[in-house]
SEGU-395604 format. One record per residue (C-alpha): residue number from 1; x, y, z. Coordinates in steps of 0.25 Angstrom, whole numbers, plus 5000, padded with zeros to 4 digits. Layout:
<pos->NUM	X->X	Y->Y	Z->Z>
...
***
This chain:
<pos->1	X->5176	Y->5352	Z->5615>
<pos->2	X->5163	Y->5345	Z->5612>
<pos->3	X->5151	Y->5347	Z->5622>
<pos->4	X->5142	Y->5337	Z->5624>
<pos->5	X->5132	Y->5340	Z->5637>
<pos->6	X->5123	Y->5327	Z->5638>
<pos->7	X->5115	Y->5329	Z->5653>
<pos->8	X->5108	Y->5319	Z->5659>
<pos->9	X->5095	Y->5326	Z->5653>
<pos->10	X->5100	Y->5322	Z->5639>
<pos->11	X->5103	Y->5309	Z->5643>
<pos->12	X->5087	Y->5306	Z->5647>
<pos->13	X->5084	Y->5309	Z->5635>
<pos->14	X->5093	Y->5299	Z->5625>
<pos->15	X->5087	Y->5286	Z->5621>
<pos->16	X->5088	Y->5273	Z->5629>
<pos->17	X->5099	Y->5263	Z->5623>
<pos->18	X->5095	Y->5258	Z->5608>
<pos->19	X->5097	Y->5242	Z->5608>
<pos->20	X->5100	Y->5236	Z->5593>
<pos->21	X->5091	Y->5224	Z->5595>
<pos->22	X->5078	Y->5234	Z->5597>
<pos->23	X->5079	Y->5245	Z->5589>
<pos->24	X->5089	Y->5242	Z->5577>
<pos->25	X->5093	Y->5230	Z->5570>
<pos->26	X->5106	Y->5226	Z->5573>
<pos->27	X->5113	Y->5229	Z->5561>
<pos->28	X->5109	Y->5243	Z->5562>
<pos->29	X->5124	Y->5248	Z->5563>
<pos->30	X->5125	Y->5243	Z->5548>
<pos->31	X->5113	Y->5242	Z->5542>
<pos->32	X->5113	Y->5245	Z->5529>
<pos->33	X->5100	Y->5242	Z->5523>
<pos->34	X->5087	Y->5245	Z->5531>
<pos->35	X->5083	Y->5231	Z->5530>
<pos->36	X->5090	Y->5223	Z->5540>
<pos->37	X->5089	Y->5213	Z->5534>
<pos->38	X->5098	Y->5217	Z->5522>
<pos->39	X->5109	Y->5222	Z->5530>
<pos->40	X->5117	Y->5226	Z->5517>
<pos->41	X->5117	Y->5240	Z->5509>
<pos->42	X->5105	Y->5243	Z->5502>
<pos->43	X->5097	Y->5253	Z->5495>
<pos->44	X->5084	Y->5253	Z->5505>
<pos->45	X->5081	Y->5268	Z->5510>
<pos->46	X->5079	Y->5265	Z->5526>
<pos->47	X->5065	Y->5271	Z->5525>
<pos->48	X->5063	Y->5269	Z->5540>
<pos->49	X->5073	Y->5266	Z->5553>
<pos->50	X->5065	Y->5257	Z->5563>
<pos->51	X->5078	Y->5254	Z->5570>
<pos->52	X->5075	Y->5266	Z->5579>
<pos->53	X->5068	Y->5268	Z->5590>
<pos->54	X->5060	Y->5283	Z->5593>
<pos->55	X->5055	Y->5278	Z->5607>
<pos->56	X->5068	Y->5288	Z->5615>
<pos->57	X->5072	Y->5302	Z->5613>
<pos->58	X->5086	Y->5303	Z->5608>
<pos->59	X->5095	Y->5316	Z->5609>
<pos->60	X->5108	Y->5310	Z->5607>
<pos->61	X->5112	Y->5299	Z->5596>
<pos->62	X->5119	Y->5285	Z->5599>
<pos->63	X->5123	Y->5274	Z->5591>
<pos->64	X->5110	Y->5266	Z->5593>
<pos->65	X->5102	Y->5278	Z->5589>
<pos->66	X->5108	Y->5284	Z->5577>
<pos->67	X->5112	Y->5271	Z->5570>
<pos->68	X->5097	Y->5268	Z->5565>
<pos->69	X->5096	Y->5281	Z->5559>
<pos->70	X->5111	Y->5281	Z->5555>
<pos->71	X->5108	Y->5269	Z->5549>
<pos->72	X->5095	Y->5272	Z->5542>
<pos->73	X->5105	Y->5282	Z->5537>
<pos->74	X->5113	Y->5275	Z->5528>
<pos->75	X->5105	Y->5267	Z->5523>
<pos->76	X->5096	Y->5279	Z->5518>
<pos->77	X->5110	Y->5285	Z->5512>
<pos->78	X->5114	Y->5272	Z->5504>
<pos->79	X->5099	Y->5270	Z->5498>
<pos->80	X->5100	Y->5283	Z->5493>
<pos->81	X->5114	Y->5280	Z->5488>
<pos->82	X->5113	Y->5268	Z->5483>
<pos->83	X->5115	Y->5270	Z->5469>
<pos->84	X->5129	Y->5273	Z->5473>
<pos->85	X->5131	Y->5259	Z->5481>
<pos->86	X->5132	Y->5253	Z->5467>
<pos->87	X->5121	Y->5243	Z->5471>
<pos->88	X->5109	Y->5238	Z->5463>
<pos->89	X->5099	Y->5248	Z->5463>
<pos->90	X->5085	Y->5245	Z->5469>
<pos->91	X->5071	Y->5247	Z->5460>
<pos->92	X->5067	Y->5256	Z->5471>
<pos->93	X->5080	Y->5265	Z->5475>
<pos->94	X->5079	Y->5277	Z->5487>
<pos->95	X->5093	Y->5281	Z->5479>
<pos->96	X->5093	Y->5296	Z->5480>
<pos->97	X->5095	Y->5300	Z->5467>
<pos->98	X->5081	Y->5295	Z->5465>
<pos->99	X->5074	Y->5304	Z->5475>
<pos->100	X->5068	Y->5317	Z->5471>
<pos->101	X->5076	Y->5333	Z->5472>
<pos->102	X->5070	Y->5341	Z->5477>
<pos->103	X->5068	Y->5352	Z->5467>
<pos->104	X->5061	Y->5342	Z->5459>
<pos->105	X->5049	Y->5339	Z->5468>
<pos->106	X->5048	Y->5354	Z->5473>
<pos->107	X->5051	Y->5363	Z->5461>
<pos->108	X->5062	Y->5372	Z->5457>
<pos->109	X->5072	Y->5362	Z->5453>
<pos->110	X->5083	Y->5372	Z->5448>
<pos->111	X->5091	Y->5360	Z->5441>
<pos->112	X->5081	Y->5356	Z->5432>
<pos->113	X->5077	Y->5369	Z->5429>
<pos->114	X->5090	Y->5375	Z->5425>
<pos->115	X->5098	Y->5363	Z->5422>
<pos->116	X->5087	Y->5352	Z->5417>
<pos->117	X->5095	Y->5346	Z->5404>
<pos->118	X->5108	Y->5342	Z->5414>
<pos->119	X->5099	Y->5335	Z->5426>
<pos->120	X->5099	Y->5323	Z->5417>
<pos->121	X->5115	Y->5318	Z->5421>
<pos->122	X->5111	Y->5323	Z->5436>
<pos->123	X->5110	Y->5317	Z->5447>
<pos->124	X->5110	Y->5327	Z->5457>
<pos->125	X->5103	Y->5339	Z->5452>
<pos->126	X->5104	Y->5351	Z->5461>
<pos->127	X->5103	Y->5368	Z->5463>
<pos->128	X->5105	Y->5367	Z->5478>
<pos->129	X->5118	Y->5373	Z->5480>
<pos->130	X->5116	Y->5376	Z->5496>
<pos->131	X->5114	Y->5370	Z->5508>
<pos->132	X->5102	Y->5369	Z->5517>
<pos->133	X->5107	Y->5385	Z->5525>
<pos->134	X->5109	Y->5390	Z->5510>
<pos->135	X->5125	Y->5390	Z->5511>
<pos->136	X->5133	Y->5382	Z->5501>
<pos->137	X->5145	Y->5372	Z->5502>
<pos->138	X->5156	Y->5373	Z->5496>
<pos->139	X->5166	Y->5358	Z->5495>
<pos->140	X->5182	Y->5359	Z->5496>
<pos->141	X->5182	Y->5358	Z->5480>
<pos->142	X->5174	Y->5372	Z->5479>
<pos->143	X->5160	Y->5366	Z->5474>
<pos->144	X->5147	Y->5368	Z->5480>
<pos->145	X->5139	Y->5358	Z->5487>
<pos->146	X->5126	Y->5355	Z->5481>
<pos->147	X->5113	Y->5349	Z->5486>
<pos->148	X->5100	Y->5339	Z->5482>
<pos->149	X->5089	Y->5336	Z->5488>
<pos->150	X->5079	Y->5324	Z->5486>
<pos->151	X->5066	Y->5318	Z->5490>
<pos->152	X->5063	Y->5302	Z->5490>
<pos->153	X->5050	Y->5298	Z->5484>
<pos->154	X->5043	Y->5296	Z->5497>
<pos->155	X->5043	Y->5311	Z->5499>
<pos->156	X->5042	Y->5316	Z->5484>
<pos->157	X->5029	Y->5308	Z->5484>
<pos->158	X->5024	Y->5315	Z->5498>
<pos->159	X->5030	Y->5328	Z->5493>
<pos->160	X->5020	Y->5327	Z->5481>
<pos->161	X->5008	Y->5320	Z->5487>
<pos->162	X->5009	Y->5331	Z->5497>
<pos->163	X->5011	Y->5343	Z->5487>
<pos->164	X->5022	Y->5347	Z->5496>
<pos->165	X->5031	Y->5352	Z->5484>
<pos->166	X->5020	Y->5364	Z->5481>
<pos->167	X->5020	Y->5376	Z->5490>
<pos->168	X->5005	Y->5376	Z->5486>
<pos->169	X->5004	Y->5361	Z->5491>
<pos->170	X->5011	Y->5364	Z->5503>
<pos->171	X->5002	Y->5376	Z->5507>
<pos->172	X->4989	Y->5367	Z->5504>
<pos->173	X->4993	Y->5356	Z->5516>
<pos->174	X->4991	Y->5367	Z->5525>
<pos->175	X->5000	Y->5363	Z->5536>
<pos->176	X->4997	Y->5349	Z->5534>
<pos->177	X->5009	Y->5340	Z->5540>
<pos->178	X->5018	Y->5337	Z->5530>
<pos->179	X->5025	Y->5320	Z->5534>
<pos->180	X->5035	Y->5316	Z->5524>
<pos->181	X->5031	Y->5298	Z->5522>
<pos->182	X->5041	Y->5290	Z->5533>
<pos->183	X->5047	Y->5278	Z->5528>
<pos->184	X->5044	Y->5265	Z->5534>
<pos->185	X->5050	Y->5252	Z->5534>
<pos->186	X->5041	Y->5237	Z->5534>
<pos->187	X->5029	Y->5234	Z->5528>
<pos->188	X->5021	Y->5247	Z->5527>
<pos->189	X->5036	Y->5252	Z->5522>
<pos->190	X->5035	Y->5267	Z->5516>
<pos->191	X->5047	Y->5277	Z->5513>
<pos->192	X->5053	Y->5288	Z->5519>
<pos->193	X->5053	Y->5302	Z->5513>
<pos->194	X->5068	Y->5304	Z->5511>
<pos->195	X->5075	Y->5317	Z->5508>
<pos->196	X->5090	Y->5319	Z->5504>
<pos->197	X->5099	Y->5330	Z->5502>
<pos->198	X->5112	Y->5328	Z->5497>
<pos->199	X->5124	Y->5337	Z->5495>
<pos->200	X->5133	Y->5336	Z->5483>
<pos->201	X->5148	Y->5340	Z->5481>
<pos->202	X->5151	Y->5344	Z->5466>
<pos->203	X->5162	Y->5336	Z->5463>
<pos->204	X->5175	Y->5341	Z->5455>
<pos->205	X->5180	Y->5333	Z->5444>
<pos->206	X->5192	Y->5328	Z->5452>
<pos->207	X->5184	Y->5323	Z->5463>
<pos->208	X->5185	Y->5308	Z->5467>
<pos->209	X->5171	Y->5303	Z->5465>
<pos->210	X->5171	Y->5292	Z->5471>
<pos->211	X->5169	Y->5296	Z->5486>
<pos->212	X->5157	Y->5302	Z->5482>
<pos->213	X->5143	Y->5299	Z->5479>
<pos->214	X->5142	Y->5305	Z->5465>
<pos->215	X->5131	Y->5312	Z->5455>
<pos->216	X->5130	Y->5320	Z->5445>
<pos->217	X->5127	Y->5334	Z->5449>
<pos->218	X->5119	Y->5344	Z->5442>
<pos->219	X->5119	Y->5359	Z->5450>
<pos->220	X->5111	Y->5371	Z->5446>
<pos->221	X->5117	Y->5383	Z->5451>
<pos->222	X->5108	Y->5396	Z->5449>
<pos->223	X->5114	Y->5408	Z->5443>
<pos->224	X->5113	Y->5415	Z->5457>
<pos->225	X->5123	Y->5405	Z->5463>
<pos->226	X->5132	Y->5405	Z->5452>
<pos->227	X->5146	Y->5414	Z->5450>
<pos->228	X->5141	Y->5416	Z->5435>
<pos->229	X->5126	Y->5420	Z->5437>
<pos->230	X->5122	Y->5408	Z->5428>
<pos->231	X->5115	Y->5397	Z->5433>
<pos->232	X->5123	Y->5384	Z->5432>
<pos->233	X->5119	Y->5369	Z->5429>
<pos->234	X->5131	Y->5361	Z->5434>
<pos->235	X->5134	Y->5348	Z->5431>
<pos->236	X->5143	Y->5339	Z->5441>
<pos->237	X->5145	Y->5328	Z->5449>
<pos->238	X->5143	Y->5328	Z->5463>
<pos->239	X->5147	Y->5322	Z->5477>
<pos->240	X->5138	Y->5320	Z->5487>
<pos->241	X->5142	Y->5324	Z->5500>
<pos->242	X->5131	Y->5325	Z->5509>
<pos->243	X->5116	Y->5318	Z->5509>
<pos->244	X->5103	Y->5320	Z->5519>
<pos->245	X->5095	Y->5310	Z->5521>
<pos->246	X->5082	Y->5313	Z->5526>
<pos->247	X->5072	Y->5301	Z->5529>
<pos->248	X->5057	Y->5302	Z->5535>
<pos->249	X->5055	Y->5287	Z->5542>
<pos->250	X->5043	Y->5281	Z->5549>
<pos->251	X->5051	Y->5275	Z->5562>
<pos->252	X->5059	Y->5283	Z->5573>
<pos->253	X->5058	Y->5298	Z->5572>
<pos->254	X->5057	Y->5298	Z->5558>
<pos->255	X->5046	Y->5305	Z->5554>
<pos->256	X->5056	Y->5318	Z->5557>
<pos->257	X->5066	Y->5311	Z->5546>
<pos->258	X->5080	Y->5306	Z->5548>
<pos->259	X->5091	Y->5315	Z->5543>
<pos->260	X->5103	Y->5306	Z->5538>
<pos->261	X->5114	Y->5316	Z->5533>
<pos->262	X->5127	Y->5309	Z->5525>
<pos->263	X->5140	Y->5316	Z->5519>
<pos->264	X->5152	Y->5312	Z->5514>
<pos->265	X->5164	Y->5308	Z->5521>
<pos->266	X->5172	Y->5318	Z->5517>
<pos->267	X->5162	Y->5331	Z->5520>
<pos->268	X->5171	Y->5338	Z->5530>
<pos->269	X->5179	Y->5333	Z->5544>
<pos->270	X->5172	Y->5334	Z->5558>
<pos->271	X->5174	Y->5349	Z->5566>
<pos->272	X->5186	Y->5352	Z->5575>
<pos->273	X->5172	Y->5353	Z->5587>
<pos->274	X->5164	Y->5343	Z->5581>
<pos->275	X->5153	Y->5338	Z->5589>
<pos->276	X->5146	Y->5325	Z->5592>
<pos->277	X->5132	Y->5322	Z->5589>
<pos->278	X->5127	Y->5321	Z->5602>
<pos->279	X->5135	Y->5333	Z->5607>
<pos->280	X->5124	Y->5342	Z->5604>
<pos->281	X->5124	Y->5351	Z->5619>
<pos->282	X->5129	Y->5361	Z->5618>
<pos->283	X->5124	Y->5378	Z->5614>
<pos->284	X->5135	Y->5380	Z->5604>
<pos->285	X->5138	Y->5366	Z->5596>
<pos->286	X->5150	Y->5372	Z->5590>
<pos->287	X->5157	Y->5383	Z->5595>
<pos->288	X->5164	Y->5393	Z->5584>
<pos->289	X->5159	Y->5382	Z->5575>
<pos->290	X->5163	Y->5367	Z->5569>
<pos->291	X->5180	Y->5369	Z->5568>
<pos->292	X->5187	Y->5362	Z->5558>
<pos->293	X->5195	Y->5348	Z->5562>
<pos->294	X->5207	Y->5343	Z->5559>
<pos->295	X->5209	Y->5336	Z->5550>
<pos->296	X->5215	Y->5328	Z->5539>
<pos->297	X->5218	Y->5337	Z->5528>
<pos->298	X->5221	Y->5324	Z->5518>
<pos->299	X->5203	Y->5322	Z->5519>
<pos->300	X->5198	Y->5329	Z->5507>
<pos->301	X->5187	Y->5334	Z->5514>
<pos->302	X->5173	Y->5339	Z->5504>
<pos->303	X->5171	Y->5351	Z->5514>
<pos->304	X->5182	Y->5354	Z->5522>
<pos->305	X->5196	Y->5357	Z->5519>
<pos->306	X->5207	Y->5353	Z->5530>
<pos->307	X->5216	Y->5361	Z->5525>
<pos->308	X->5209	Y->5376	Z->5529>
<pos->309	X->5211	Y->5377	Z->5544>
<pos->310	X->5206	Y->5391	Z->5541>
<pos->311	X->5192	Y->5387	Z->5535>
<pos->312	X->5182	Y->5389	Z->5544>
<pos->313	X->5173	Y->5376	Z->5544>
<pos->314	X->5158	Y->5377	Z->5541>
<pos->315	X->5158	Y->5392	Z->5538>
<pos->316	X->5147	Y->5397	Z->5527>
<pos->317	X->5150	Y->5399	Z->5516>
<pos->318	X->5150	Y->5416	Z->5511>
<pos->319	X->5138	Y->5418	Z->5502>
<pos->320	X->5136	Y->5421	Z->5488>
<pos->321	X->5143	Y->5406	Z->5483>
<pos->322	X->5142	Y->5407	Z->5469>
<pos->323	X->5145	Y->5394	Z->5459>
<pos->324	X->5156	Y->5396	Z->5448>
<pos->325	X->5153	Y->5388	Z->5435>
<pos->326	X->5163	Y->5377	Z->5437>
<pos->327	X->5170	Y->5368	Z->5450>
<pos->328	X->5173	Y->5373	Z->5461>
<pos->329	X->5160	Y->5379	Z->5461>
<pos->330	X->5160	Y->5387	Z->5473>
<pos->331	X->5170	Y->5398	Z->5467>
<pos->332	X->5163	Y->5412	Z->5469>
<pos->333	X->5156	Y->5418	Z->5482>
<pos->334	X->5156	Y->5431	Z->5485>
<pos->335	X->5171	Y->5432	Z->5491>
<pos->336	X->5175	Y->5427	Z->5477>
<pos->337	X->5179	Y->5414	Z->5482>
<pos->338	X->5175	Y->5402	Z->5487>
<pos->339	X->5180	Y->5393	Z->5500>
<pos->340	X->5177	Y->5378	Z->5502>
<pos->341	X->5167	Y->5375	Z->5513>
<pos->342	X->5175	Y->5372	Z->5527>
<pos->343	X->5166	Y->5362	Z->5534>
<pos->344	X->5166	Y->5353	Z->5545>
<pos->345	X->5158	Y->5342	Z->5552>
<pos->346	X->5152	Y->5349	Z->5564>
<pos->347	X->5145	Y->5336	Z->5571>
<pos->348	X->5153	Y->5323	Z->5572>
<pos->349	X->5146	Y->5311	Z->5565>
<pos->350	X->5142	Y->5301	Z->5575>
<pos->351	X->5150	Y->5289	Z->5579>
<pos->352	X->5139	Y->5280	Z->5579>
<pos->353	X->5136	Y->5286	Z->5564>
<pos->354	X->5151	Y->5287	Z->5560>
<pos->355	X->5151	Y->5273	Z->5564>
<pos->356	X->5138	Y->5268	Z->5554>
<pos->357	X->5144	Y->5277	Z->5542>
<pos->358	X->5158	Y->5267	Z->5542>
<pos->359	X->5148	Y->5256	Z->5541>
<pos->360	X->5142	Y->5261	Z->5529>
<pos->361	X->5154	Y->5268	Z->5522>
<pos->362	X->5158	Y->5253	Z->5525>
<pos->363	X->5145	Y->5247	Z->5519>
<pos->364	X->5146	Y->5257	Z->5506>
<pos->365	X->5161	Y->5257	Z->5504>
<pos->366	X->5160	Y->5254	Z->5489>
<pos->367	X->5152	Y->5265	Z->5488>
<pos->368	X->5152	Y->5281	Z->5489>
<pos->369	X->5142	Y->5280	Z->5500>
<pos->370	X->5155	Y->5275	Z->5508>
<pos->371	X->5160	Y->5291	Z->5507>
<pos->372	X->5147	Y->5294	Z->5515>
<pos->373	X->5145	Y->5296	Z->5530>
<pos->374	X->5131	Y->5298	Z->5537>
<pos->375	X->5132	Y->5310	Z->5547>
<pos->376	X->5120	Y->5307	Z->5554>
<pos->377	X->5106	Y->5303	Z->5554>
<pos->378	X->5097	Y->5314	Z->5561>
<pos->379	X->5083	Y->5310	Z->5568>
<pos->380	X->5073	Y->5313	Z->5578>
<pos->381	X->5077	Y->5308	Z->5592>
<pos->382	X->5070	Y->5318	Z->5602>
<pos->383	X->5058	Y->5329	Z->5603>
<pos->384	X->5063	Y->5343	Z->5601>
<pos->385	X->5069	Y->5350	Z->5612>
<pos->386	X->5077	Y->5362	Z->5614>
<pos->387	X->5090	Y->5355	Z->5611>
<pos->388	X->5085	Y->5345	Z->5601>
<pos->389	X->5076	Y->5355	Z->5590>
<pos->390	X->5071	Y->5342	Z->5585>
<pos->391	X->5076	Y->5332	Z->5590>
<pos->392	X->5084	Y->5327	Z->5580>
<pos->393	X->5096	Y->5316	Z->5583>
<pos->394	X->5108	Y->5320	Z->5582>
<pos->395	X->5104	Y->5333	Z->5585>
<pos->396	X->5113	Y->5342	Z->5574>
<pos->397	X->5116	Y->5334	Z->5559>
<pos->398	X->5120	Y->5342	Z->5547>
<pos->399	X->5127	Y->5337	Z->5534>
<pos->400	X->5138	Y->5345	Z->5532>
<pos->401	X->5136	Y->5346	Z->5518>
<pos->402	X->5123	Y->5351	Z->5519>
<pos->403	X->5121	Y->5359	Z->5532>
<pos->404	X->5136	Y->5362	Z->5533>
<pos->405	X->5134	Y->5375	Z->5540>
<pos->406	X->5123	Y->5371	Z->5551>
<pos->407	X->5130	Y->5360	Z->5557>
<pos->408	X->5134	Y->5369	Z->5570>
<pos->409	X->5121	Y->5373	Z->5570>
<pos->410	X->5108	Y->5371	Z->5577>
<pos->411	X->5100	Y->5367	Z->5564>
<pos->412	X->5112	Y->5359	Z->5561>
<pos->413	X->5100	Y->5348	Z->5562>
<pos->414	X->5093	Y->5340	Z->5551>
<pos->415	X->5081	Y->5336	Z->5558>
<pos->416	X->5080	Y->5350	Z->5565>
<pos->417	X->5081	Y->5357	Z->5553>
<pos->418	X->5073	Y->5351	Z->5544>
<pos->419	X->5062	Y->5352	Z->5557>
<pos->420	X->5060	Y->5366	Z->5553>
<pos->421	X->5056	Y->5364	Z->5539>
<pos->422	X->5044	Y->5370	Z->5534>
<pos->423	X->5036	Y->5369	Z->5520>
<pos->424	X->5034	Y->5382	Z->5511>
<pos->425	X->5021	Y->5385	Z->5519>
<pos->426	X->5028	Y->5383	Z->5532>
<pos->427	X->5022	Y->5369	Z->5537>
<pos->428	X->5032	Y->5358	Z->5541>
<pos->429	X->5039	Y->5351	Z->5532>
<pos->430	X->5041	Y->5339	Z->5538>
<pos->431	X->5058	Y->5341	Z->5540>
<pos->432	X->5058	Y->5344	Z->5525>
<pos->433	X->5063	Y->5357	Z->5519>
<pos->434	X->5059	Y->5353	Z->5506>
<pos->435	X->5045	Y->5359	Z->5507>
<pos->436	X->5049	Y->5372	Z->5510>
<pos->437	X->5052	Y->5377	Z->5494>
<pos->438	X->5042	Y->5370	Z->5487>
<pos->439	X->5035	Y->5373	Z->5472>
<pos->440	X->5027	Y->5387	Z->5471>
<pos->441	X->5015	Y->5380	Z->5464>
***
């Protein structure tokens, strides 16, 4: 039974009716370029969303309050994947693949070191084989997940400027505050500092391509995660299966980001005891955990396998994985035998958001960014409070292929997470965990 207590006290606090005539164009619902005036798919990144208005405090979401950000949303995932709309590319593209990894700007890049003279037919180059609490996933096919992370050109150049990619430049700043550039839309235009993490499934050679967005991967796996003790370079091609989006706007409450987190349609069903996004009352969220649904056992599901009743969903994985040298990967742990992750959707999507991801599955049919859905865009909508950490609107969002073992918990929260983040001196780090491991110089 699903528990919702909303008292009269929670009610003062929601915002007051949000009109489309004064703070959203009204083709907002389908938007699909951040110039109205081009109502028609394009490859502009949305580096600022002035269709919302920050003069309320919101607890709860609606449809008039999340679809600007939802919005924003989709249009930030199809810049960033335009080169897979099959459209003419732009002189100035915000196409992910043009971005930055991370290892590159801070140091330590593991792929380039080990496996340098294959990075050339690459297009994702990675050695993160874990997710953010340090636990691997494993897909119905018995291969890890794997993991990227990038940084646009906005925040390269502060990274830099700023010397906040040395442990040495980030101890001379002594505590001085560290402001990622907001994006800005109009004449003094500017843009955002965007972060984006995106998790990959490695394909088997049988695999149907085509409901994927594809690259060629290459994967270094260090002799300490590998069955044979030898370090590996692996060479394949990759699905991508899940993609944050983390964007620092000007307008709103943007100046804490907006957290946009996408999967693919086939990730993993919806909990037997799933809750609602605004069903958030409660002291125990999910009693004995998220149970498994069900379901139709003709959906071949990436994470989830209908025909287990006995696998318990959500369950972390026994330590000591270890990589064998060819597919399926996830071969050897310490039990001698590896098991498919059992994972299900904790949090339902919201109608309002379900209803704007049919428009643009509709909208990009003839591409593979139909086979995406938007879970949810996550933003700022009170002060802290002892319910709400920080404030952040929905209150619990996670990507099931990148937090999948957090989502019943109370960090289960992008915003409130990435509030704690600190640099490598201790200072705050303006919601990015990226300082926090920088070069020893």
């Amino acid at each position: 039974m699903k528990i919702c207590f909303l008292s009269a006290c929670f009610f003062a606090l929601l915002a007051s009716p949000v009109f489309s005539d004064d703070l959203r164009h009204p083709s907002s619902l389908n938007s699909f370029c951040v110039d109205p005036e081009r109502d028609a798919l394009c490859p502009d990144y949305p580096d600022d969303q002035t269709d919302f208005s920050d003069k309320f405090v919101y607890m709860l979401i609606n449809v008039a309050t999340q679809t600007p950000f939802d919005v924003f949303s989709w249009q930030a995932f199809t810049s960033l994947n335009w080169s897979e709309t099959g459209r003419p590319m732009p002189e100035y593209s915000s196409d992910w693949q043009n971005f930055n990894r991370r290892t590159v700007i801070f140091g330590n890049d593991q792929v380039a070191i080990n496996c340098g003279e294959l990075a050339a037919d690459a297009q994702v180059l990675t050695s993160t084989l874990v997710q953010s609490d340090s636990n691997v996933l494993i897909d119905q096919n018995g291969n890890f997940i794997v993991f990227e992370t990038r940084i646009n050109q906005a925040a390269v150049n502060y990274i830099l400027n700023e010397f906040l990619n040395t442990y040495a430049g980030q101890k001379a700043r002594n505590n001085q505050p560290i402001s990622f550039p907001q994006g800005q839309l109009g004449v003094n235009a500017t843009p955002a500092s965007v972060l984006v993490k995106t998790s990959w499934q490695i394909l088997p050679p049988t695999a149907n391509i085509s409901g994927y967005i594809v690259k060629e991967g290459l994967i270094y796996v260090p002799p300490e995660n590998s069955a044979s003790g030898n370090g590996m370079c692996l060479q394949e091609k990759l699905g991508l299966v899940g993609m944050h989006i983390v964007s620092r706007i000007h307008s709103g409450n943007g100046d804490e980001w907006l957290w946009s987190t996408f999967e693919h349609r086939l990730t993993a069903p919806t909990a037997g005891n799933s809750r609602k996004v605004n069903s958030i009352y409660s002291k125990n969220l999910f009693p004995g955990g998220c149970t498994a649904p069900e379901t139709d056992s003709s959906v071949d599901y990436i994470f989830f396998d209908p025909d287990c009743p006995d696998c318990q969903p959500n369950q972390i994985p026994t330590s000591n994985w270890k990589w064998a040298d060819t597919q399926p990967y996830a071969q050897v742990n310490e039990a001698g035998f590896s098991h498919p992750s059992q994972v299900v959707r904790c949090w339902e999507v919201f109608e309002g958001t379900s209803e704007l991801n049919e428009i643009w599955q509709h909208e990009l049919r003839d591409t593979p960014l139909r086979n995406y859905q938007l879970i949810s865009t996550q933003w700022r909508g009170a002060n802290k409070s002892p319910m709400f950490e920080h404030g952040e609107v929905p209150r619990f969002l996670s990507n099931i292929t990148m937090e999948t073992y957090l989502q019943a918990e109370s960090e289960g929260t992008c915003l409130g997470c990435h509030a704690t983040a600190e640099t490598s001196t201790g200072g705050d780090a303006n919601f990015t965990f990226l300082l926090g491991n920088p070069r020893n110089e």
